[in-house]
C-alpha positions in Angstrom: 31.9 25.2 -33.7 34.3 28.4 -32.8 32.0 31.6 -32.7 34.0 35.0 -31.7 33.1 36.3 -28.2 31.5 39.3 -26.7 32.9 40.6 -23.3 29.9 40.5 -20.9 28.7 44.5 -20.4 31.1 45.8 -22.0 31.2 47.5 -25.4 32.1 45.5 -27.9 33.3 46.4 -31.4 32.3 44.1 -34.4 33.4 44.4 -38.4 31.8 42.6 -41.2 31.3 42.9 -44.7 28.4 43.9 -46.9 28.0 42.6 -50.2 25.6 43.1 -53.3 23.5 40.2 -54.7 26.8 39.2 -56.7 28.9 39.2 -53.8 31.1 42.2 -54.4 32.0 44.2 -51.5 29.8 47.4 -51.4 31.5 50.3 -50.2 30.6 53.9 -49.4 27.4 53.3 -47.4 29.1 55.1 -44.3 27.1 54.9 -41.4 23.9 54.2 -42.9 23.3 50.5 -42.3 21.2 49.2 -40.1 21.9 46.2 -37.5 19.4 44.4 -35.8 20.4 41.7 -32.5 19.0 39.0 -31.0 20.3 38.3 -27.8 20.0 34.4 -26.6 17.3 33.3 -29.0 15.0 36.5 -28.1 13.2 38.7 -30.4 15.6 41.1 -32.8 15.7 44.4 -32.1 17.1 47.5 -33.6 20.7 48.1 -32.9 21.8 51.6 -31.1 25.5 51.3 -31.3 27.8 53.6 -33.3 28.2 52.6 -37.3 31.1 53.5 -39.3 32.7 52.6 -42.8 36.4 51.1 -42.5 36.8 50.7 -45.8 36.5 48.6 -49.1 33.0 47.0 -47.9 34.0 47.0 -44.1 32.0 48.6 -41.7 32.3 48.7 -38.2 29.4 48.3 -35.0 29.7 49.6 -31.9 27.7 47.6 -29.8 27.1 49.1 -26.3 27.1 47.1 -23.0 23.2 46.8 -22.7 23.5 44.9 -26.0 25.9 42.7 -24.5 24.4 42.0 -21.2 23.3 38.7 -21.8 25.0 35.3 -21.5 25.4 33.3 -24.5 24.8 33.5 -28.2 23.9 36.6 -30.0 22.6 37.1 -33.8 22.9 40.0 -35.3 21.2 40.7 -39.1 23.2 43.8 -40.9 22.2 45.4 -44.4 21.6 48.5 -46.5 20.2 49.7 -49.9 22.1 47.8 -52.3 23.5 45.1 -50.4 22.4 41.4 -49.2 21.4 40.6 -45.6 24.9 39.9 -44.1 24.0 37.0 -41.1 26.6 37.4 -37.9 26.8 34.7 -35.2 28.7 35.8 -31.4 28.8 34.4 -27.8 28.3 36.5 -24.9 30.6 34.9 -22.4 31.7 35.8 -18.6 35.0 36.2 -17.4 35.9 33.9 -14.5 36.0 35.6 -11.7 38.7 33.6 -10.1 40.7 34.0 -13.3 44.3 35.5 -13.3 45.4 37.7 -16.1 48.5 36.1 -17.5 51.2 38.0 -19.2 53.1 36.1 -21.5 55.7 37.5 -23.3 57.4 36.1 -26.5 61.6 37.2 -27.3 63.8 36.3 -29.5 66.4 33.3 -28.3 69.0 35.0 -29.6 68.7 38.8 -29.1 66.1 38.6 -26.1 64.6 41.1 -28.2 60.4 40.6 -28.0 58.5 39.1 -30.8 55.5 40.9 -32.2 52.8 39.0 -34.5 53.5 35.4 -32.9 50.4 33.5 -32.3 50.2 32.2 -29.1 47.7 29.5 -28.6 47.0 28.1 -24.7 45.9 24.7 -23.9 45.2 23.1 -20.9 46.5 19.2 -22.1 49.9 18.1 -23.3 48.5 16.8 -26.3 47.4 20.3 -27.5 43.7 19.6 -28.2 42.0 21.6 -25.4 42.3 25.3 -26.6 41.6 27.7 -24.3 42.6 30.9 -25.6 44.1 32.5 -28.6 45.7 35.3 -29.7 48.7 37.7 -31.0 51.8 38.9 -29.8 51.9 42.7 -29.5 54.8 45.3 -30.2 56.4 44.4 -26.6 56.2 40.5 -27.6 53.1 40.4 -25.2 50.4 37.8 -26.0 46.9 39.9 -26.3 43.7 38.4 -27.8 41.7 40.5 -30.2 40.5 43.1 -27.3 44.0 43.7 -26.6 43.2 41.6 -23.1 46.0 39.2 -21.8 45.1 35.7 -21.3 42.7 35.1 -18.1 43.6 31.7 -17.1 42.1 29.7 -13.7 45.3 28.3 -11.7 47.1 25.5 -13.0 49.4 23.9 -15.9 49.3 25.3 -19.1 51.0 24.4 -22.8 51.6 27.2 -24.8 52.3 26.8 -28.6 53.9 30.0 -30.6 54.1 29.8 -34.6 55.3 32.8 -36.7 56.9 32.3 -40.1 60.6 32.9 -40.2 61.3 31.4 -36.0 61.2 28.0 -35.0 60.2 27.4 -31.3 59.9 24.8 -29.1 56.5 23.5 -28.7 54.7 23.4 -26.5 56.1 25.7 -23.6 54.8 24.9 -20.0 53.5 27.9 -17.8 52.5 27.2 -14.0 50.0 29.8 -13.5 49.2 30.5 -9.8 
């Protein structure tokens, strides 16, 4: 199972929704939820970050880095009057080191012009089934993952696969990354 990762003491931003007992979205709370996190099976504890309303029944969490300065995975319990406990499941993970951020840009074969929205997904087999990052092509045709951060990948042979609706590319597309 996939769960979306934390950067290790860093702050973090998290979104979620909040429902009511019929599970319609529950907007207009603002700030005034409360979030509670368990960090690697510990005790939960009050959450201090900064709260905001996005919109429709999205809210927003700051976490801060001394909520994310623990390795592995974190629960975090959110609610308010009126809405159901919403359950949220991360990973707390460490960037390797030794890892060299990667910029991979995607253009266009025909105008060289770059290629924004293009997922961009990086394995470390021919065969495509060892996924080790994900993410999004940005306004430049740079592949960024949700934190805007380019891929960190250790040296080596990697097999990148692009979709977006409307181009056809070759798949996958080898990158020696030293």
């Amino acid at each position: 199972m996939w769960y979306p990762e934390l950067k290790l003491n860093q702050i973090n931003r998290i979104c979620f929704v909040l429902c009511d007992n019929n599970y319609t979205e529950v907007a207009g709370l603002g700030g005034t939820f409360l979030y509670f996190i368990s960090k690697n099976g510990g005790a939960f504890l009050a959450g201090t970050g900064a709260k905001a309303e996005i919109g429709n029944g999205w809210y927003t969490a700051l976490l801060p880095a001394a909520e994310c300065n623990t390795i592995g995975p974190v629960a975090i319990r959110t609610s308010a009057g009126g809405t159901i406990q919403q359950n949220l499941e991360y990973v707390v993970q460490q960037r390797n080191a030794g890892c060299i951020d990667y910029t991979y840009t995607v253009l266009d074969s025909v105008t060289f012009l770059p290629i924004p929205g293009v997922e961009v997904d990086v394995y470390t087999d021919l065969a495509m089934t060892a996924l080790v990052w994900c993410g999004v092509t940005d306004a430049a045709g740079v592949a960024r993952d949700s934190d805007g951060a380019l891929p960190c990948l250790d040296a080596g042979t990697y097999y990148f696969k692009r979709n977006k609706p409307g181009y056809t590319f070759v798949n996958p597309d080898t990158e020696i990354v030293s």
